[in-house]
PDB file of N, CA, C and O in Angstrom:
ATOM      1  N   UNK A   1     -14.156  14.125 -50.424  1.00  0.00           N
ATOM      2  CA  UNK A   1     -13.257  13.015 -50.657  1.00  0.00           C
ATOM      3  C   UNK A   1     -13.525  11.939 -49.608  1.00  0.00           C
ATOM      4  O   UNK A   1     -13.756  12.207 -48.429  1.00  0.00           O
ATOM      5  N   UNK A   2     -13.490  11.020 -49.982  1.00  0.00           N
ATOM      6  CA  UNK A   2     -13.880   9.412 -49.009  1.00  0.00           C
ATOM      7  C   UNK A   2     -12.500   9.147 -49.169  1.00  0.00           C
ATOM      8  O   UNK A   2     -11.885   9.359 -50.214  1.00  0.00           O
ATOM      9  N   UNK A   3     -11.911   8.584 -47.908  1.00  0.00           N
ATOM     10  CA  UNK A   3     -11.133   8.248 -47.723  1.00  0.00           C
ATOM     11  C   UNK A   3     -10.968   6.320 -47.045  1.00  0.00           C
ATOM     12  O   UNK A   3     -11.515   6.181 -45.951  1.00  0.00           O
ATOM     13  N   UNK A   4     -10.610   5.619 -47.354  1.00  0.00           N
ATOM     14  CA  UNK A   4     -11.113   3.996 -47.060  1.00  0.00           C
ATOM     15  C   UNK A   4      -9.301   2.791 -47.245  1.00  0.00           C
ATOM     16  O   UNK A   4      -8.762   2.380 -48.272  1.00  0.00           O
ATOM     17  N   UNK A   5      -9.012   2.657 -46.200  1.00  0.00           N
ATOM     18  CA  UNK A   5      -7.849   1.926 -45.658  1.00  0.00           C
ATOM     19  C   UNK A   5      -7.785   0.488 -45.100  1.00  0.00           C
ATOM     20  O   UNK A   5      -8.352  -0.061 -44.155  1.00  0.00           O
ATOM     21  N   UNK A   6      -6.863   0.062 -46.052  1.00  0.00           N
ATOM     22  CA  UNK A   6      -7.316  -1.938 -46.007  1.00  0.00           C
ATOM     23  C   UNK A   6      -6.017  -2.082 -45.333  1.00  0.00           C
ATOM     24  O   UNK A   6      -5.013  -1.524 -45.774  1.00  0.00           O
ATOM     25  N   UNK A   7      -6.005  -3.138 -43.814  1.00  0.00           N
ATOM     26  CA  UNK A   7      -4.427  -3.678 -43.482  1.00  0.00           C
ATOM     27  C   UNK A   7      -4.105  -4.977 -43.620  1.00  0.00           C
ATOM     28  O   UNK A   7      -4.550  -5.919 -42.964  1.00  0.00           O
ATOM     29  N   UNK A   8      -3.192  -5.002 -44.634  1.00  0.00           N
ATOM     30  CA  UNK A   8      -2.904  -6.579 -44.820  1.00  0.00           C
ATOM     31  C   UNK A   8      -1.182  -7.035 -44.278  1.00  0.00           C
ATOM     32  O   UNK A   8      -0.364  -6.377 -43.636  1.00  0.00           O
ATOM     33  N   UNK A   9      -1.132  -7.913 -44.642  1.00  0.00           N
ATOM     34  CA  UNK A   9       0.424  -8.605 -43.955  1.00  0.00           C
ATOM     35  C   UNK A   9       0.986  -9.248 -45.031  1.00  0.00           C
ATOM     36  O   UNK A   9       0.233 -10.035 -45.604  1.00  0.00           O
ATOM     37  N   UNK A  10       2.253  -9.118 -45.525  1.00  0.00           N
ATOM     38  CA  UNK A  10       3.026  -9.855 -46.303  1.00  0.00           C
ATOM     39  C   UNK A  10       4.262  -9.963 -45.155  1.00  0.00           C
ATOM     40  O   UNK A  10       4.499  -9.429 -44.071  1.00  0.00           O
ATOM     41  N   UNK A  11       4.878 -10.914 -45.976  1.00  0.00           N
ATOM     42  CA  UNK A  11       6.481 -11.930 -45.917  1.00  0.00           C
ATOM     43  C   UNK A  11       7.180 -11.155 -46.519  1.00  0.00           C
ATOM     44  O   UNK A  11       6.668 -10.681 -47.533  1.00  0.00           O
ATOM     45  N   UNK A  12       8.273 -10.813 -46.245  1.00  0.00           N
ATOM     46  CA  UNK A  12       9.509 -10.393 -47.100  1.00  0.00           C
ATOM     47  C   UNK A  12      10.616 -11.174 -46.575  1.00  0.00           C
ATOM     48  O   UNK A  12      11.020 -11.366 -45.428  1.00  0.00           O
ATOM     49  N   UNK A  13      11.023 -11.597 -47.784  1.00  0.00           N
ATOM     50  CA  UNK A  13      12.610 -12.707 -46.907  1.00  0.00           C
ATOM     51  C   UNK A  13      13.588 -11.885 -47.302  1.00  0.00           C
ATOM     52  O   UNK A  13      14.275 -11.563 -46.332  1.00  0.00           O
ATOM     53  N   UNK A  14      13.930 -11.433 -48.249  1.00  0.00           N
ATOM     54  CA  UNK A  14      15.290 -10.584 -48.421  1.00  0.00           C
ATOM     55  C   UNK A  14      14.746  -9.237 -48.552  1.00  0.00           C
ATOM     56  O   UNK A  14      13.532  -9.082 -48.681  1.00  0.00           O
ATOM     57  N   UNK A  15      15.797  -7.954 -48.522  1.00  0.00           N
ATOM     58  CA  UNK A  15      15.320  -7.060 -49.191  1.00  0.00           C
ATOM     59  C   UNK A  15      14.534  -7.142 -50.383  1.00  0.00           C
ATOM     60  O   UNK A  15      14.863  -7.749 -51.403  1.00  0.00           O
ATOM     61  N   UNK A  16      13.173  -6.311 -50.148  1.00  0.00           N
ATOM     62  CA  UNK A  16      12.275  -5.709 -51.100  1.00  0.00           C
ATOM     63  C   UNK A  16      12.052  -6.975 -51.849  1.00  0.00           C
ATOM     64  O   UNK A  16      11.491  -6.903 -52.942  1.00  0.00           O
ATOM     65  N   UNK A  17      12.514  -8.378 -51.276  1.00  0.00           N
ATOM     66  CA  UNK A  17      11.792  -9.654 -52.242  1.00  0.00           C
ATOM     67  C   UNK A  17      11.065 -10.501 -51.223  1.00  0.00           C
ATOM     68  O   UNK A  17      11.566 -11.018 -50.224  1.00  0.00           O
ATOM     69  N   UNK A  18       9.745 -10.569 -51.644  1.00  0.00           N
ATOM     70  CA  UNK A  18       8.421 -11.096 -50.922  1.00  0.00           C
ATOM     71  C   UNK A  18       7.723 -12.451 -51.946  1.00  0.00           C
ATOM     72  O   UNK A  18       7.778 -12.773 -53.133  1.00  0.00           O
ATOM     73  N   UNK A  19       7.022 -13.010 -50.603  1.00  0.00           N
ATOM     74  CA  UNK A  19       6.690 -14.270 -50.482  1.00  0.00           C
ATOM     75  C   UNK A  19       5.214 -14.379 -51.146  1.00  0.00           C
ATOM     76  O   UNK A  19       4.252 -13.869 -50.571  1.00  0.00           O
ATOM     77  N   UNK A  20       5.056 -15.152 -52.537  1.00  0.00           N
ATOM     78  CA  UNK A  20       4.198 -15.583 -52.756  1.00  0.00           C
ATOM     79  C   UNK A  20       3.459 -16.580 -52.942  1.00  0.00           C
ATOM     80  O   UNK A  20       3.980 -17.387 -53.711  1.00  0.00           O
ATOM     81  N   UNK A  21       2.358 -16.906 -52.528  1.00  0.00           N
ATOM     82  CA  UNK A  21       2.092 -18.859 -51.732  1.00  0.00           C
ATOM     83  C   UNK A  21       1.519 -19.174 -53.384  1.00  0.00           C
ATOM     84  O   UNK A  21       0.903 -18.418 -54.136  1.00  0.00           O
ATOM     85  N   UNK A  22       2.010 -20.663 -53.610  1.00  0.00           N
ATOM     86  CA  UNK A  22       1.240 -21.015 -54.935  1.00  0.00           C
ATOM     87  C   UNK A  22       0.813 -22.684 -54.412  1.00  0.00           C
ATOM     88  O   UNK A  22       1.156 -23.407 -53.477  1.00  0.00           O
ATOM     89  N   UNK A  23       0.038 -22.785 -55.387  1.00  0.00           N
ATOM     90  CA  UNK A  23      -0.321 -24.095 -54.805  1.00  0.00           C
ATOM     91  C   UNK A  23       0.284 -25.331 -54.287  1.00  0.00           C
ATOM     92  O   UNK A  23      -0.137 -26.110 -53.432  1.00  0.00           O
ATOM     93  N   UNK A  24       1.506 -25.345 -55.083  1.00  0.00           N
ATOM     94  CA  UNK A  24       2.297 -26.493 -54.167  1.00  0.00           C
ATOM     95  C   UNK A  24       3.760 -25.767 -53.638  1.00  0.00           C
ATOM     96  O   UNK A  24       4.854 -26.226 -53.966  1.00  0.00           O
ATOM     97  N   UNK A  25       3.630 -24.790 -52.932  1.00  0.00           N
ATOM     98  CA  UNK A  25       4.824 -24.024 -52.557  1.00  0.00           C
ATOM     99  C   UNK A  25       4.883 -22.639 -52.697  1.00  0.00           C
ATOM    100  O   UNK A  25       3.893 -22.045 -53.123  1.00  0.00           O
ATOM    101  N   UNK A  26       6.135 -21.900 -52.332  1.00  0.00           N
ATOM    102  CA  UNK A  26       6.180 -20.827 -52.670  1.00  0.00           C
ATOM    103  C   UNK A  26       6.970 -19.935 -53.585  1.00  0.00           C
ATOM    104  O   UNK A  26       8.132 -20.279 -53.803  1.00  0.00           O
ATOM    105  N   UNK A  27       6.565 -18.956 -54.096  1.00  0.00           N
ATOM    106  CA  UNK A  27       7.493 -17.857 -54.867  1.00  0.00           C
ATOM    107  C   UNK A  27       8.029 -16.983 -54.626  1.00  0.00           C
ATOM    108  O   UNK A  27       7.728 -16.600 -53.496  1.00  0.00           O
ATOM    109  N   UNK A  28       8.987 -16.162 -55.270  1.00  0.00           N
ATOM    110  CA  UNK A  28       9.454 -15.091 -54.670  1.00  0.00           C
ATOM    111  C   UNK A  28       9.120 -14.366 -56.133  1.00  0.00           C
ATOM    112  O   UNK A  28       9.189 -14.718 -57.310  1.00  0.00           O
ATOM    113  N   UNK A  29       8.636 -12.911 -55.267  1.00  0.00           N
ATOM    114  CA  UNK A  29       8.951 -11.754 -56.577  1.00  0.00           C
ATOM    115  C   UNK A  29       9.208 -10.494 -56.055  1.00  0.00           C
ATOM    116  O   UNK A  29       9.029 -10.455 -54.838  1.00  0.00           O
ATOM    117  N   UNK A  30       9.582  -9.410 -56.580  1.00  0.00           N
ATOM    118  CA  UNK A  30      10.052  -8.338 -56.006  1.00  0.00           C
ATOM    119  C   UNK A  30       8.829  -7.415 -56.154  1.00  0.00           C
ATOM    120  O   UNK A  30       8.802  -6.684 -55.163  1.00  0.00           O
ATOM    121  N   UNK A  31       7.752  -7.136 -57.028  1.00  0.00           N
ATOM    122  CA  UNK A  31       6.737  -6.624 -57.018  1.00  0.00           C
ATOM    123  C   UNK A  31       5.765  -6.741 -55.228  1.00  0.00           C
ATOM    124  O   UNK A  31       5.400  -7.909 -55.091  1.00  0.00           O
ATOM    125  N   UNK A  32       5.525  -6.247 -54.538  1.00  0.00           N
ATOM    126  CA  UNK A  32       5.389  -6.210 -53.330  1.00  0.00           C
ATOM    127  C   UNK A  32       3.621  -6.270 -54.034  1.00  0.00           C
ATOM    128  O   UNK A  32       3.165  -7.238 -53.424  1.00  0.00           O
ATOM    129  N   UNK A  33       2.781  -5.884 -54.713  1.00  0.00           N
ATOM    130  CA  UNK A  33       1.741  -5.712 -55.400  1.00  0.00           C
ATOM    131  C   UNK A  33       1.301  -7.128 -56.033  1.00  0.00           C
ATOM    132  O   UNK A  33       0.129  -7.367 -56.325  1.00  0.00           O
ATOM    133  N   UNK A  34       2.421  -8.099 -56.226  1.00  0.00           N
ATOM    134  CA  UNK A  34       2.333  -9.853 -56.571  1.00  0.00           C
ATOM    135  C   UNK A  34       2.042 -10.561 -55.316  1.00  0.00           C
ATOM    136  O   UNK A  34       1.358 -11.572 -55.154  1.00  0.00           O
ATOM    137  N   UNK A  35       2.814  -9.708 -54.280  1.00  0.00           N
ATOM    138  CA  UNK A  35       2.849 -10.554 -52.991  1.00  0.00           C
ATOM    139  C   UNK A  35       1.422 -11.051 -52.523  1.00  0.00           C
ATOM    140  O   UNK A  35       0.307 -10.687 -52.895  1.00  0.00           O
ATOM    141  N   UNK A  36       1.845 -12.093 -51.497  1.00  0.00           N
ATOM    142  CA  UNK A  36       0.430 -13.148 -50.721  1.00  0.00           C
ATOM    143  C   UNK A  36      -0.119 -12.242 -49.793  1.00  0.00           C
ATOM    144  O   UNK A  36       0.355 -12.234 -48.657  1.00  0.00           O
ATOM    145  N   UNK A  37      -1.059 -11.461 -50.091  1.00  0.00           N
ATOM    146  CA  UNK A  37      -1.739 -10.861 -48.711  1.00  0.00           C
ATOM    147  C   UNK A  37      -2.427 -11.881 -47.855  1.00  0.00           C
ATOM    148  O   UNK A  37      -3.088 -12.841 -48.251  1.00  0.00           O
ATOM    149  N   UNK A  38      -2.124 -11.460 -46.401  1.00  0.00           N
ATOM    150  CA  UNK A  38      -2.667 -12.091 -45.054  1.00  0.00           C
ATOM    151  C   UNK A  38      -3.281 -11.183 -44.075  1.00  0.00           C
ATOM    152  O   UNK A  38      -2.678 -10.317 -43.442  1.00  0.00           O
ATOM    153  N   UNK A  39      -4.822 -11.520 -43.993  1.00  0.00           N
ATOM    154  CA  UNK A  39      -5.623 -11.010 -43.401  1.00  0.00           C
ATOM    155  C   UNK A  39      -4.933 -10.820 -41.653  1.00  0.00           C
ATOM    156  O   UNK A  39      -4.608  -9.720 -41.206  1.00  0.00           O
ATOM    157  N   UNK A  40      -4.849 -11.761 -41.085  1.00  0.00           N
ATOM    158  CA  UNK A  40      -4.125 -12.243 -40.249  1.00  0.00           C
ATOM    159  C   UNK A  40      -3.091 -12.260 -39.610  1.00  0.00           C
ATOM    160  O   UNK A  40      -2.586 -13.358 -39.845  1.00  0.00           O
ATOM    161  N   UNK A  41      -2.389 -11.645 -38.862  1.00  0.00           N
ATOM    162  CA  UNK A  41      -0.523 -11.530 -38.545  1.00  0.00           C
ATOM    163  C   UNK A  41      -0.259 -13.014 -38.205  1.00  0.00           C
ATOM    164  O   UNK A  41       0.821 -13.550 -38.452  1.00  0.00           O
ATOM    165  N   UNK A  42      -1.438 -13.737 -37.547  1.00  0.00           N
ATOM    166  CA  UNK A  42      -0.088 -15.422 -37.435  1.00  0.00           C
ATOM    167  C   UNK A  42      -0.375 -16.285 -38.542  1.00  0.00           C
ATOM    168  O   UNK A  42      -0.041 -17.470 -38.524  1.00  0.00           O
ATOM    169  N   UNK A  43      -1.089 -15.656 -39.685  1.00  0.00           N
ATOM    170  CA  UNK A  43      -0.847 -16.522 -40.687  1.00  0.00           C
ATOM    171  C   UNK A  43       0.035 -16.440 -41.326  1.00  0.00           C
ATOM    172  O   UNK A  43       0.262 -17.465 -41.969  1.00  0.00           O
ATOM    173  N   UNK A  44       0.936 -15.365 -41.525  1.00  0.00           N
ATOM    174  CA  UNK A  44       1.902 -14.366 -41.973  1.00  0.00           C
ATOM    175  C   UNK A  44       3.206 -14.737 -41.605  1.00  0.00           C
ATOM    176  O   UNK A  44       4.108 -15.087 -42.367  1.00  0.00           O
ATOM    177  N   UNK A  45       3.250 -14.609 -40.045  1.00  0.00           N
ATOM    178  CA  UNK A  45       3.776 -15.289 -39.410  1.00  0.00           C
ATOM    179  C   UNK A  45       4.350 -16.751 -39.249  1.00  0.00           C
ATOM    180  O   UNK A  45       5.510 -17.027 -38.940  1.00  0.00           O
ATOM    181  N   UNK A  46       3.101 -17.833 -39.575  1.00  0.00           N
ATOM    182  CA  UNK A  46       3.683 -19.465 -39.647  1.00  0.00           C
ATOM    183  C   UNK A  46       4.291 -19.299 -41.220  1.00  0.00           C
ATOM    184  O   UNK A  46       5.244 -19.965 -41.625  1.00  0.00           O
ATOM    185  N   UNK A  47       3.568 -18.287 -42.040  1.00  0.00           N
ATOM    186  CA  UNK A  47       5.051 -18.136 -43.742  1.00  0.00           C
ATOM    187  C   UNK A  47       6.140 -17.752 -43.320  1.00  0.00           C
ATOM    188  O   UNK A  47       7.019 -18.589 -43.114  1.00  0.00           O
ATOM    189  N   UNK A  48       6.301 -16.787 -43.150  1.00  0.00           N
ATOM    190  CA  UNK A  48       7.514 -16.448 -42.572  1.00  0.00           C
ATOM    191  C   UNK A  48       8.550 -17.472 -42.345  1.00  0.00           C
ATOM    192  O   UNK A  48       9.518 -17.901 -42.973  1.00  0.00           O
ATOM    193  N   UNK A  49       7.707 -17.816 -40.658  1.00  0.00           N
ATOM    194  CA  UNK A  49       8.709 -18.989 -40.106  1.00  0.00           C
ATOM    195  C   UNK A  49       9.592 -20.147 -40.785  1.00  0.00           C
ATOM    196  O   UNK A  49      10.682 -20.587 -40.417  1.00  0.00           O
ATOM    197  N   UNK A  50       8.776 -20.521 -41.919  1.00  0.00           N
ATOM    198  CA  UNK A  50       8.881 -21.270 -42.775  1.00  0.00           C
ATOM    199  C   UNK A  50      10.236 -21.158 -43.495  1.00  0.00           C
ATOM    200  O   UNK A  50      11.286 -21.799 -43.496  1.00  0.00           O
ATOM    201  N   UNK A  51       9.646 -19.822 -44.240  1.00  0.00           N
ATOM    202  CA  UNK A  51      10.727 -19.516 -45.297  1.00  0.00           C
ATOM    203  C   UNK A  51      11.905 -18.240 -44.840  1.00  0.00           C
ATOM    204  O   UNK A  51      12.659 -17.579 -45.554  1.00  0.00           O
ATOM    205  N   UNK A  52      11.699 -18.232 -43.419  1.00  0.00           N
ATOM    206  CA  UNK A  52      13.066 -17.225 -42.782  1.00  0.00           C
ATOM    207  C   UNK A  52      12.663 -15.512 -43.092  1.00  0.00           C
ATOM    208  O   UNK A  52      13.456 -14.578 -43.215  1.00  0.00           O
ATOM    209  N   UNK A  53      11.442 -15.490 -43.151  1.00  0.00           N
ATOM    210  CA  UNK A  53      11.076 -13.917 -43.774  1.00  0.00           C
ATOM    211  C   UNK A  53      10.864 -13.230 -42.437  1.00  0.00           C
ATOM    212  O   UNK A  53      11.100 -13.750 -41.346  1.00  0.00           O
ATOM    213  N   UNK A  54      10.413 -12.059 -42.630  1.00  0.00           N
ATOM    214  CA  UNK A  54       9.626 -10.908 -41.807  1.00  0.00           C
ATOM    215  C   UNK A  54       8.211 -10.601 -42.256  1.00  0.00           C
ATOM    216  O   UNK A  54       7.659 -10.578 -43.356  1.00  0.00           O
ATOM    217  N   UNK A  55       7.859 -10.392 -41.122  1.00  0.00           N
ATOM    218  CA  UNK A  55       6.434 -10.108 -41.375  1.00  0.00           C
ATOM    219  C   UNK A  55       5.975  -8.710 -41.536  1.00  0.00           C
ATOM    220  O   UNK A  55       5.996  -8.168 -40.431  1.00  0.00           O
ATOM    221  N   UNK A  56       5.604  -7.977 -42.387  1.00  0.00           N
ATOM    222  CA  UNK A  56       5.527  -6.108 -42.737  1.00  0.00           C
ATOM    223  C   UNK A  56       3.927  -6.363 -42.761  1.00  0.00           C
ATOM    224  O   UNK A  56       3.189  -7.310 -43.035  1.00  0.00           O
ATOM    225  N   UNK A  57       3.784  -5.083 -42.351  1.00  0.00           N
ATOM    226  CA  UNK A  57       2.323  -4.499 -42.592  1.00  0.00           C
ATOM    227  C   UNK A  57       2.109  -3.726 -44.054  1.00  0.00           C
ATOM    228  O   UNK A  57       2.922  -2.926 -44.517  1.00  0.00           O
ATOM    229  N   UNK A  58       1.598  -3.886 -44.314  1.00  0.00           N
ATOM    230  CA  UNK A  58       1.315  -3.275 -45.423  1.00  0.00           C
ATOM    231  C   UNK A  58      -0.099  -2.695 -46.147  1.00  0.00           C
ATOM    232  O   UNK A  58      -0.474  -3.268 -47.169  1.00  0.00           O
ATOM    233  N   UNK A  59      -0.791  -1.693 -45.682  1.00  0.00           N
ATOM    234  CA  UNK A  59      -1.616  -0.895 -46.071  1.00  0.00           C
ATOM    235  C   UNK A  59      -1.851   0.184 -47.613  1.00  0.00           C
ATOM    236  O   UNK A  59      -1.215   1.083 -48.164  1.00  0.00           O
ATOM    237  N   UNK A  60      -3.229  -0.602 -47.858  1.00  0.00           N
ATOM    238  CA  UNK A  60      -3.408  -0.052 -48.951  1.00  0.00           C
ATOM    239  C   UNK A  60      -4.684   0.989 -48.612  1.00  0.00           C
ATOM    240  O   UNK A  60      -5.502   0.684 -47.744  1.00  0.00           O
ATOM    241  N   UNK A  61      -4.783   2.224 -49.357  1.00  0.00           N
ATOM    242  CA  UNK A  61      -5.636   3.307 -49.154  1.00  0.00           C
ATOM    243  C   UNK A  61      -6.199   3.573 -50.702  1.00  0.00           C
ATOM    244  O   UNK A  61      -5.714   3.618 -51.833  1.00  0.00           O
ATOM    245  N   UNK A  62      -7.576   3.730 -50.053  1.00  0.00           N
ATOM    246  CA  UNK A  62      -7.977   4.177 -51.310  1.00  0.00           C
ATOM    247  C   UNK A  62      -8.970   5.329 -51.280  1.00  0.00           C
ATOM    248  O   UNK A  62      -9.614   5.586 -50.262  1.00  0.00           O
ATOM    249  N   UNK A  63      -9.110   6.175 -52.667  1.00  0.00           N
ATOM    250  CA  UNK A  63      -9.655   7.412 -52.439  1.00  0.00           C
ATOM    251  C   UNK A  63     -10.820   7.943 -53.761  1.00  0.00           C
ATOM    252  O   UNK A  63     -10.662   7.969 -54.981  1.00  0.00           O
ATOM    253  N   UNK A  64     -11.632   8.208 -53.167  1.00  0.00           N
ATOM    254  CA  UNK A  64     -12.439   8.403 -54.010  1.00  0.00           C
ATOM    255  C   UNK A  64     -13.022   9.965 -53.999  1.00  0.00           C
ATOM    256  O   UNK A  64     -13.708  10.351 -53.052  1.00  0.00           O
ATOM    257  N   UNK A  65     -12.714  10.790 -55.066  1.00  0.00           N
ATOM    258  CA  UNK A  65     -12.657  12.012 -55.386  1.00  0.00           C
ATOM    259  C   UNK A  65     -13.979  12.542 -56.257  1.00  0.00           C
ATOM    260  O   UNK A  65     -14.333  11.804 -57.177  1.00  0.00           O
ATOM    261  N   UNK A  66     -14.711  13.737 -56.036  1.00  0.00           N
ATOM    262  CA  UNK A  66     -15.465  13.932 -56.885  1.00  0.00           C
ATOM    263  C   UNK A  66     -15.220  15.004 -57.717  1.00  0.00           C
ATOM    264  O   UNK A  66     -14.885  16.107 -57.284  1.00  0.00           O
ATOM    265  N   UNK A  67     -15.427  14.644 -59.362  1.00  0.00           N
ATOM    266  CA  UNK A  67     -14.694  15.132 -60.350  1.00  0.00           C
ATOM    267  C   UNK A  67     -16.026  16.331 -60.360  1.00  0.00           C
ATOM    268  O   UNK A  67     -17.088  16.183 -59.755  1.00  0.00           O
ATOM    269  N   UNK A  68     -15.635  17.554 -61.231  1.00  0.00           N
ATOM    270  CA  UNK A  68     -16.529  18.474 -61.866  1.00  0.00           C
ATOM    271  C   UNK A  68     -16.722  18.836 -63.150  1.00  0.00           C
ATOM    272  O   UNK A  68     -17.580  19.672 -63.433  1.00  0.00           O
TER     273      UNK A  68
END
């Protein structure tokens, strides 16, 4: 099994509702999987500031299994 772990940064302003950047502004959706990933914590960070959020880590893992 390969095991392979990505760390990204989203905004959350209210409970479980996160910040998504669109071209002239931002959205909110509750799908955390819609949300704006940020490579970056102070890019994350100047959203945030913006729109009154928190900044979460949020790690995705992925796994690759060999079938028989």
């Amino acid at each position: 099994m390969i095991e392979k772990s990505e760390e990204f940064f989203v905004v959350e302003v209210n409970d479980g509702i996160y910040l998504q950047k669109r071209l002239q502004g931002y959205e909110f959706v509750k799908d955390i999987k819609k949300a704006s990933l940020y490579k970056k914590r102070y890019e994350a960070w100047e959203s945030a500031k913006e729109c009154g959020g928190k900044v979460k880590c949020y790690t995705i893992t992925h796994e690759v299994m060999e079938v028989e």
